[in-house]
Structures are given as C-alpha cells and as structure tokens.
mmCIF file of the N, C-alpha and C atoms, coordinates in Angstrom:
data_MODEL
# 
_entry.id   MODEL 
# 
loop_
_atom_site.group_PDB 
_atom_site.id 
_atom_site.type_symbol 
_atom_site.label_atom_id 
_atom_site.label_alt_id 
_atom_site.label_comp_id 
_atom_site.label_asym_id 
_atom_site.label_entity_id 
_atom_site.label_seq_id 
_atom_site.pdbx_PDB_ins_code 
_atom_site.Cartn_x 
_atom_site.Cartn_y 
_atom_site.Cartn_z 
_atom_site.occupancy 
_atom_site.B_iso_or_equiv 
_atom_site.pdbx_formal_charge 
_atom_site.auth_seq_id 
_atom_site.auth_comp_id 
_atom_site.auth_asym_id 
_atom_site.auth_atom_id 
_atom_site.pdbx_PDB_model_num 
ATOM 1   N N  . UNK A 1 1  ? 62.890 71.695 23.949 1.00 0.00 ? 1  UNK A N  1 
ATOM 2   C CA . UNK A 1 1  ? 63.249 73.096 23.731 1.00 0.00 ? 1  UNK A CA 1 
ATOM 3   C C  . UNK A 1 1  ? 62.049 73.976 24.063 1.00 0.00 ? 1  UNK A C  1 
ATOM 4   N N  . UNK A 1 2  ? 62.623 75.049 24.493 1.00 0.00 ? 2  UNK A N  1 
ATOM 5   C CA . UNK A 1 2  ? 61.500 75.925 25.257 1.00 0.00 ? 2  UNK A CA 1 
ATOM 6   C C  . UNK A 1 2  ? 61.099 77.377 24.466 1.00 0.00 ? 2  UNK A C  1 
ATOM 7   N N  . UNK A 1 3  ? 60.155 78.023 23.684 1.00 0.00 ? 3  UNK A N  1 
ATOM 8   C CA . UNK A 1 3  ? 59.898 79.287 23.289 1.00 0.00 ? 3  UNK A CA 1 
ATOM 9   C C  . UNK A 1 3  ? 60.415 80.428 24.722 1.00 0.00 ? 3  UNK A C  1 
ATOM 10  N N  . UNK A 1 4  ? 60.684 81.586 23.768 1.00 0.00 ? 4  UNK A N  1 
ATOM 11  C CA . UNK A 1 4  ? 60.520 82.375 24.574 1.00 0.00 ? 4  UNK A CA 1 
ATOM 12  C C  . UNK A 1 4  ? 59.405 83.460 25.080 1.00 0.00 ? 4  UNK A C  1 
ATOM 13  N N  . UNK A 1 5  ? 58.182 83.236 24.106 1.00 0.00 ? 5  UNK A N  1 
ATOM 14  C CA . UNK A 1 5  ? 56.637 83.626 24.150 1.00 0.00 ? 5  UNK A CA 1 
ATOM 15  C C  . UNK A 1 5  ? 56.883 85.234 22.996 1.00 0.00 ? 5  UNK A C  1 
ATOM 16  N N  . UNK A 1 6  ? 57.656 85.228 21.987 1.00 0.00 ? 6  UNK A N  1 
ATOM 17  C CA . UNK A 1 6  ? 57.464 86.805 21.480 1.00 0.00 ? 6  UNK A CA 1 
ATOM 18  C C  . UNK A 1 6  ? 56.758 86.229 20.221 1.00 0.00 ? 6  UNK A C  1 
ATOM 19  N N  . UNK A 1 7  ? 56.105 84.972 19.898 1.00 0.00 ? 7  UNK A N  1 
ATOM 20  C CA . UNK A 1 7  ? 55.445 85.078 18.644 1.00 0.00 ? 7  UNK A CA 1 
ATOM 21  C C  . UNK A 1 7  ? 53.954 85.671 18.751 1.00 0.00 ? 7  UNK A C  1 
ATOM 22  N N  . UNK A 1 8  ? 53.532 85.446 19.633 1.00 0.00 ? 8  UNK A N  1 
ATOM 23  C CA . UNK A 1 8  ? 52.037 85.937 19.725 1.00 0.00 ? 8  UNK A CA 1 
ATOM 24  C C  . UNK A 1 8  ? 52.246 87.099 19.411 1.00 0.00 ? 8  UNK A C  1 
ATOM 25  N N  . UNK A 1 9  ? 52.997 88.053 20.784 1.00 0.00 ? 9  UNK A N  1 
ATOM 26  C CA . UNK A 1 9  ? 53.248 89.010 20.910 1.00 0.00 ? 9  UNK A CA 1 
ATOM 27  C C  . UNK A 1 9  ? 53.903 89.995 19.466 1.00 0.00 ? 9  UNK A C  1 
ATOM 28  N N  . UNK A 1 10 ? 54.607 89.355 18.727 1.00 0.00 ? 10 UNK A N  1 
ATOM 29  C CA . UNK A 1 10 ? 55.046 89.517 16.958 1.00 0.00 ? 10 UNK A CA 1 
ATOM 30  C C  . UNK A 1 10 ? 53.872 90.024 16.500 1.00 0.00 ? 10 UNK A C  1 
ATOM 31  N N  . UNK A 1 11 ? 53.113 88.173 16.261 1.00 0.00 ? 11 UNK A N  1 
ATOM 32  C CA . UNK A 1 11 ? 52.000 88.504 15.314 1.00 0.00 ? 11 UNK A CA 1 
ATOM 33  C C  . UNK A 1 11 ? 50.722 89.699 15.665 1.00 0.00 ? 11 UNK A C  1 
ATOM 34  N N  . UNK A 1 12 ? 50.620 89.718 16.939 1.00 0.00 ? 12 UNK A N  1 
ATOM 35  C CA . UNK A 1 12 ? 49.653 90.510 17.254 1.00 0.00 ? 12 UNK A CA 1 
ATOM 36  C C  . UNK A 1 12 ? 49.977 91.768 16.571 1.00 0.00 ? 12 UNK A C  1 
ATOM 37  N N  . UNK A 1 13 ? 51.451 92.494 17.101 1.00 0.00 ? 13 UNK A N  1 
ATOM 38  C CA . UNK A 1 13 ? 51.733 93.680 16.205 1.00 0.00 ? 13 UNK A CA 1 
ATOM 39  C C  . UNK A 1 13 ? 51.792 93.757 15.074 1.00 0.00 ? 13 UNK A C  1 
ATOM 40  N N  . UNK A 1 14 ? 52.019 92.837 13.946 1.00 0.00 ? 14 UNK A N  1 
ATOM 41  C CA . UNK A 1 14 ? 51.288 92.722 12.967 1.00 0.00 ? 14 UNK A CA 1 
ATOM 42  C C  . UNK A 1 14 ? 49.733 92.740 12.179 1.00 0.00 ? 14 UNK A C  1 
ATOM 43  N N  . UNK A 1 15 ? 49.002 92.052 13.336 1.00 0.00 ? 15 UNK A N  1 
ATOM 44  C CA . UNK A 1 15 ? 47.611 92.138 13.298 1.00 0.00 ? 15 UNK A CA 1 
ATOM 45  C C  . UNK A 1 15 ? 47.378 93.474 13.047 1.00 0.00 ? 15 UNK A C  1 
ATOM 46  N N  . UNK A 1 16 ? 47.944 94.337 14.042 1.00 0.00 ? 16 UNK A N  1 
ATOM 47  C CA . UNK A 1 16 ? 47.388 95.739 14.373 1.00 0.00 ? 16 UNK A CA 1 
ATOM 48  C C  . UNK A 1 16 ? 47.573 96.642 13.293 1.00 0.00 ? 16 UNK A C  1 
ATOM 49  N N  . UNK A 1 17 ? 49.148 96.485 13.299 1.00 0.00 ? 17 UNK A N  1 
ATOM 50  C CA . UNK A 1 17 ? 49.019 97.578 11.598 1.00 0.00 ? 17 UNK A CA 1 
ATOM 51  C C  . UNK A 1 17 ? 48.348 97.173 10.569 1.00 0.00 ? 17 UNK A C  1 
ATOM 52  N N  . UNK A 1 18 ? 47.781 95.597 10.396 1.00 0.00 ? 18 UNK A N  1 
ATOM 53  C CA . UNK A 1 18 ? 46.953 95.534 8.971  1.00 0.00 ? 18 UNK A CA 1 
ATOM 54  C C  . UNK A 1 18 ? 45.451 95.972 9.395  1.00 0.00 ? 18 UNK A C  1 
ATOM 55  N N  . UNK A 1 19 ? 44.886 96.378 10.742 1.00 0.00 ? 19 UNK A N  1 
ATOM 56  C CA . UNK A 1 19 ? 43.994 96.570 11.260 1.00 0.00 ? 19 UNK A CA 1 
ATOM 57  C C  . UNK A 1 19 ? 42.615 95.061 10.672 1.00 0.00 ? 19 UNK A C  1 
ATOM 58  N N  . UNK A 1 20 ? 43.592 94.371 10.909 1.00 0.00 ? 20 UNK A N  1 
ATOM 59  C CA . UNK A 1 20 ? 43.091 92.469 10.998 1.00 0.00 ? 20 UNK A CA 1 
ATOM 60  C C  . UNK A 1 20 ? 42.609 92.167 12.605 1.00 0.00 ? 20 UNK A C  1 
ATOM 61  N N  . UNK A 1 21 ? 42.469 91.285 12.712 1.00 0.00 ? 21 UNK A N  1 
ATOM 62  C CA . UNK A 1 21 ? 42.288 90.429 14.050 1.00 0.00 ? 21 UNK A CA 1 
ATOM 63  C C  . UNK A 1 21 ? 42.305 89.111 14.442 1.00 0.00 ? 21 UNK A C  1 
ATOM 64  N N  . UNK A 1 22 ? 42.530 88.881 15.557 1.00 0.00 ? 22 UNK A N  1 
ATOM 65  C CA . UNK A 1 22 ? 42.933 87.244 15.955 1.00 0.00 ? 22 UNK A CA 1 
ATOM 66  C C  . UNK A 1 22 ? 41.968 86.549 16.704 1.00 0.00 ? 22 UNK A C  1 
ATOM 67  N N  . UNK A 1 23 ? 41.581 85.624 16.485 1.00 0.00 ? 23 UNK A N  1 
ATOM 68  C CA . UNK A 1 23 ? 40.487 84.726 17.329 1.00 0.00 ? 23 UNK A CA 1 
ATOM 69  C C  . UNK A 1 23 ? 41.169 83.460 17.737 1.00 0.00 ? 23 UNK A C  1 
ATOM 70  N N  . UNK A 1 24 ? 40.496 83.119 19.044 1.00 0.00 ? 24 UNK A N  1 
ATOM 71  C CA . UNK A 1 24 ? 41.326 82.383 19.675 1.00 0.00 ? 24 UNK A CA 1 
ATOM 72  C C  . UNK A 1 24 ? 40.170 80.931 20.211 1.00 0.00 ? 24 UNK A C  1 
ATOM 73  N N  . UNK A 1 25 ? 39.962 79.664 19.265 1.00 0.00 ? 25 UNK A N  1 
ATOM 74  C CA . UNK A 1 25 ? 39.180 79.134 19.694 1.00 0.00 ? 25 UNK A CA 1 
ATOM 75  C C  . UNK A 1 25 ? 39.847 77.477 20.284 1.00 0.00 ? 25 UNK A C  1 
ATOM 76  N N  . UNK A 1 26 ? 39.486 77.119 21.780 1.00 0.00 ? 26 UNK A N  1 
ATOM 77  C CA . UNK A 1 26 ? 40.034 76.140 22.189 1.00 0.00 ? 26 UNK A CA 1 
ATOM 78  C C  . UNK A 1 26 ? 38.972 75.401 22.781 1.00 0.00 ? 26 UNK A C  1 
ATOM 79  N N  . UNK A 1 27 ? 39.555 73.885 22.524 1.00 0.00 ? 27 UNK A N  1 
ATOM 80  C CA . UNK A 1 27 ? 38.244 72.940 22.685 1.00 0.00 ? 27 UNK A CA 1 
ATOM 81  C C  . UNK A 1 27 ? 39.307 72.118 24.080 1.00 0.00 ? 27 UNK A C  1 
ATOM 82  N N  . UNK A 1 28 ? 38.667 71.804 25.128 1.00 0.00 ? 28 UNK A N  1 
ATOM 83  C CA . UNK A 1 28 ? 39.314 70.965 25.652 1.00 0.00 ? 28 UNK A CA 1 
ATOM 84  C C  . UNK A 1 28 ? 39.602 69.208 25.532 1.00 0.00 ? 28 UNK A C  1 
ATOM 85  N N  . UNK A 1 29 ? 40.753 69.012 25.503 1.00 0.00 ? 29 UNK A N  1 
ATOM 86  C CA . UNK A 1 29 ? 41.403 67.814 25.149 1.00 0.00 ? 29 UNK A CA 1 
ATOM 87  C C  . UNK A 1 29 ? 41.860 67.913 23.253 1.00 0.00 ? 29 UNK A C  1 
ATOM 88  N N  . UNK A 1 30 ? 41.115 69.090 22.540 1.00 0.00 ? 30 UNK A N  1 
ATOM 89  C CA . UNK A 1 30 ? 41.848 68.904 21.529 1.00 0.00 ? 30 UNK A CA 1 
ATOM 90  C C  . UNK A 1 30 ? 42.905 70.049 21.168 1.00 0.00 ? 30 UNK A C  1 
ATOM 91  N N  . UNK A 1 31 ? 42.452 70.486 21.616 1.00 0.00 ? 31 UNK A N  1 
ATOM 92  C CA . UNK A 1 31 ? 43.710 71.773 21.494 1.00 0.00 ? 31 UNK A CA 1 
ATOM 93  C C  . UNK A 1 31 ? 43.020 73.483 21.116 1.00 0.00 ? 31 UNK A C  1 
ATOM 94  N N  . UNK A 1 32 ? 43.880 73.919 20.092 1.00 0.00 ? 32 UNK A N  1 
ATOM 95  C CA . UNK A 1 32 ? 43.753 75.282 20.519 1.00 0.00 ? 32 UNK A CA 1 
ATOM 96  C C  . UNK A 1 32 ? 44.271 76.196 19.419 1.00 0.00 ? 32 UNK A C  1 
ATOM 97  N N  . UNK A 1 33 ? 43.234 76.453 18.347 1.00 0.00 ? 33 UNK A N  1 
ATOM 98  C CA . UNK A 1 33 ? 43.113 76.924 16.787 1.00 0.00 ? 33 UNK A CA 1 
ATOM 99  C C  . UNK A 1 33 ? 43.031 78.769 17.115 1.00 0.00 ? 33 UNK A C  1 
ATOM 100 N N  . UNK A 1 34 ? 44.193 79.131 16.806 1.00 0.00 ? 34 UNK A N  1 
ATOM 101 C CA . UNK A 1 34 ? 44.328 80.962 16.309 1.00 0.00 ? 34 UNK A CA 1 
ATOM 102 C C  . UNK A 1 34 ? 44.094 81.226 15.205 1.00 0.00 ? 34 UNK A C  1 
ATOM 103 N N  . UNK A 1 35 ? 43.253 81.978 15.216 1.00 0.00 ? 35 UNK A N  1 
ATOM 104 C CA . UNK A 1 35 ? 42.945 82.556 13.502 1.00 0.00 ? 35 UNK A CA 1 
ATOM 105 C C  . UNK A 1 35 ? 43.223 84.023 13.129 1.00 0.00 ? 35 UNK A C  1 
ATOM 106 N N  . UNK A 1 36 ? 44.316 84.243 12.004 1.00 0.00 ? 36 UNK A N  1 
ATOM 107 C CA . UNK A 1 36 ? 44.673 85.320 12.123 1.00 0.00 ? 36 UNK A CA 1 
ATOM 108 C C  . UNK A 1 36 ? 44.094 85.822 10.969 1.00 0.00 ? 36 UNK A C  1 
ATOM 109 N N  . UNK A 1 37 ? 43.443 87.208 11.033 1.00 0.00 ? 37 UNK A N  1 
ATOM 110 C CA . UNK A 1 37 ? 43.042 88.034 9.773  1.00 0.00 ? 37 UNK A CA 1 
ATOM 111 C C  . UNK A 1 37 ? 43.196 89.002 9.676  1.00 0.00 ? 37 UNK A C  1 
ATOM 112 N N  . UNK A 1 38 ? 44.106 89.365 8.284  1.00 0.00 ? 38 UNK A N  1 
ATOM 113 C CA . UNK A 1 38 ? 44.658 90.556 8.080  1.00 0.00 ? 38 UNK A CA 1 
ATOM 114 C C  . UNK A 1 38 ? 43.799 91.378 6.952  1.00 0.00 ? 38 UNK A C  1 
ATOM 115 N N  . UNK A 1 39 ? 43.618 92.736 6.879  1.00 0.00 ? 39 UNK A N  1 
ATOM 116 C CA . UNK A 1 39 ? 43.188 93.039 6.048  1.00 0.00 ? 39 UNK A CA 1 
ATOM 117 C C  . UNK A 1 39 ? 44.076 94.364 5.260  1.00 0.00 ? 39 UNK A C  1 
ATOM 118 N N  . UNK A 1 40 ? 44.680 93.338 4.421  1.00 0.00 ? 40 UNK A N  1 
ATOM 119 C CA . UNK A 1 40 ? 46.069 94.549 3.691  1.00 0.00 ? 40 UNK A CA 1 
ATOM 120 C C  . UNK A 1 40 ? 44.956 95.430 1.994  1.00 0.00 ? 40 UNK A C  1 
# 
C-alpha cells in the first residue's frame, strides 16, 4: 500500500501554528528520525 505524501505536509502545518519545529536527521543504511517540537 502506497501513502499519498499529506502527512508531512499535515504535520508541518501544525508545526507552524504551535510555532515548534521539525528536524530531520538521516543516517545512511539506518534510516531516517523526524523530530517534531511543538511549543503550545
């Protein structure tokens, strides 16, 4: 089964109104850790 790519795109607009931010750290061969921080 295939996404249709609107979660990033979701959470990001979420990010924005809590005026949080997302970091995006990827290691090759192990994968690929998003860190989301909100500040409500």
């Amino acid at each position: 089964m295939q996404g249709i790519g609107l979660g990033l795109s979701i959470t990001n607009d979420i990010e924005k109104a809590h005026g949080g931010t997302i970091s995006i750290r990827t290691k090759e061969y192990e994968g690929t850790t998003f860190i989301i921080e909100l500040h409500v």
